[in-house]
C-alpha positions as CSV (number, residue, x, y, z in Angstrom):
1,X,70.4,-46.9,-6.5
2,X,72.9,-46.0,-9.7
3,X,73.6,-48.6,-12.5
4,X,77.1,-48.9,-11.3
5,X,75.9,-49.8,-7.2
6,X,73.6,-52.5,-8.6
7,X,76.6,-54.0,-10.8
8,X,79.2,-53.9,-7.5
9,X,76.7,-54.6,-4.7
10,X,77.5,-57.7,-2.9
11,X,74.7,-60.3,-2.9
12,X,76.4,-62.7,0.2
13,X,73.3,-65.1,-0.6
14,X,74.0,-65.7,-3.9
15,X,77.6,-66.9,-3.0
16,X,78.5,-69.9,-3.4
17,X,81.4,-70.7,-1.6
18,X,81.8,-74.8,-2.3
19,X,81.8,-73.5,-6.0
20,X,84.1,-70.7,-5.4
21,X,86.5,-73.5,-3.2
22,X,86.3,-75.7,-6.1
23,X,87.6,-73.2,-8.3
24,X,90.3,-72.5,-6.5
25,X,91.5,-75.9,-5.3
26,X,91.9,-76.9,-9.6
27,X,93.4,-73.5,-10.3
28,X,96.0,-74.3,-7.9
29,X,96.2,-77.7,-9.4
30,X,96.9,-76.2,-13.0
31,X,99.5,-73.8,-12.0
32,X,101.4,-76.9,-10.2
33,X,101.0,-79.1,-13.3
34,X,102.6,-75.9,-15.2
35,X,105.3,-75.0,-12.7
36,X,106.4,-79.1,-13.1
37,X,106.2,-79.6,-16.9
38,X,107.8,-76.2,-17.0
39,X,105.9,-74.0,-18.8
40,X,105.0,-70.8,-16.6
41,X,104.8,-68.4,-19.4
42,X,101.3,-70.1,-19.4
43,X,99.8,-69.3,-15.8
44,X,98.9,-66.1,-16.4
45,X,97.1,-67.4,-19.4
46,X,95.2,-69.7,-17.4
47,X,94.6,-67.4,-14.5
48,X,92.8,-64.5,-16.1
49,X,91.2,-67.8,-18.2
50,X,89.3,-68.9,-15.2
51,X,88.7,-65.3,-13.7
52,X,87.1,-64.1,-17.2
53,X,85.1,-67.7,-17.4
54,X,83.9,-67.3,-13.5
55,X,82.4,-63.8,-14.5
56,X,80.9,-64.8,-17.6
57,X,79.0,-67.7,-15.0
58,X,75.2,-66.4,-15.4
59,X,74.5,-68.3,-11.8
60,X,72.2,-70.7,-10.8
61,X,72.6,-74.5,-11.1
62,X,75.7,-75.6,-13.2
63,X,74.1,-77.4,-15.9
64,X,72.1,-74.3,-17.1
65,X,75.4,-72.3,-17.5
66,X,77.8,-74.7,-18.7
67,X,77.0,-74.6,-22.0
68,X,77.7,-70.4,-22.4
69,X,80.8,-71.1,-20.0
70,X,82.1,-73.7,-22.7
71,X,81.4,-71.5,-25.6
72,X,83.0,-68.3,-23.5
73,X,86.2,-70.6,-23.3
74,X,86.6,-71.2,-26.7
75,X,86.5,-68.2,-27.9
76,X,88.7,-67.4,-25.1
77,X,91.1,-69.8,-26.5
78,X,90.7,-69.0,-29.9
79,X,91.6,-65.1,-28.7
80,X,94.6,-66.6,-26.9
81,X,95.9,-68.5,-30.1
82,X,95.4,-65.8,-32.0
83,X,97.1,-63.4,-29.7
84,X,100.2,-65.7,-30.1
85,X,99.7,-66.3,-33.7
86,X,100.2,-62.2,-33.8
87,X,102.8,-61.9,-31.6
88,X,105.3,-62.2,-33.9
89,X,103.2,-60.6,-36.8
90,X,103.7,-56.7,-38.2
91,X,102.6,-54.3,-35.2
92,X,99.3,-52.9,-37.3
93,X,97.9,-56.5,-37.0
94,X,98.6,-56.6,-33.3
95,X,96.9,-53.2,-33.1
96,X,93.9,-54.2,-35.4
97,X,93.1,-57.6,-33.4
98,X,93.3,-55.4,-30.3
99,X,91.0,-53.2,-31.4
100,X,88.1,-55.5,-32.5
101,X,88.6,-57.5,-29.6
102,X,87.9,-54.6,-27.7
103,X,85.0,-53.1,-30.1
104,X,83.4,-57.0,-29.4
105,X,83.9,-56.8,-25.9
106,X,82.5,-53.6,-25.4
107,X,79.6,-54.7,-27.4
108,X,78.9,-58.0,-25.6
109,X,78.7,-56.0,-22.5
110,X,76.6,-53.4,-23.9
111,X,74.3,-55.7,-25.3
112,X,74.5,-59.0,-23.3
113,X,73.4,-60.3,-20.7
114,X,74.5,-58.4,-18.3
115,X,72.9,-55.6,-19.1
116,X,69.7,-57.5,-17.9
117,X,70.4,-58.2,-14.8
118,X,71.4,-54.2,-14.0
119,X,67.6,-53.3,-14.4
């Protein structure tokens, strides 16, 4: 089996769906809450947010990952002020903060975690 099967082959036991319901069922609730204080410029935010934090989830019970979840959303956040921080800013910033963003992204996948699990 290639790389790429064994990072898109479906594991159905390793699904958790109460987890997966969960996630939904507050996602849903933080869209409302931003639809009703009126502020859904941000739900797009939050939406790729929770998909990015749900794939950085390393499995297994939730204690064990909740600690590299929390530290994936900070720097998420701290990406997401910074992105509005920029918006506004000279296009050669925008252009350099996309650009190491991207260079640490590809890195972290090169060299994180993930790349154990393919073997």
């Amino acid at each position: 089996m290639s790389p790429i099967a064994k990072v898109f082959k479906l594991d159905r036991k390793a699904l958790n769906v109460p987890r997966a319901v969960a996630v939904v069922v507050i996602l849903a609730a933080v869209v409302v809450v931003l639809e009703v204080i009126d502020e859904p410029q941000y739900v797009i935010t939050v939406v790729f947010a929770v998909l990015f934090a749900g794939l950085s989830d390393p499995g297994g019970d939730f204690g064990s990952g909740a600690i590299r979840m929390g530290v994936f959303a900070l720097l998420g956040a701290l990406l997401t002020l910074l992105g509005f921080g920029l918006g506004g800013a000279a296009w050669e910033l925008v252009v350099l903060a996309a650009f190491v963003v991207t260079l640490l992204g590809g890195l972290a996948v090169k060299f994180g975690l993930s790349r154990h699990r393919c073997r």
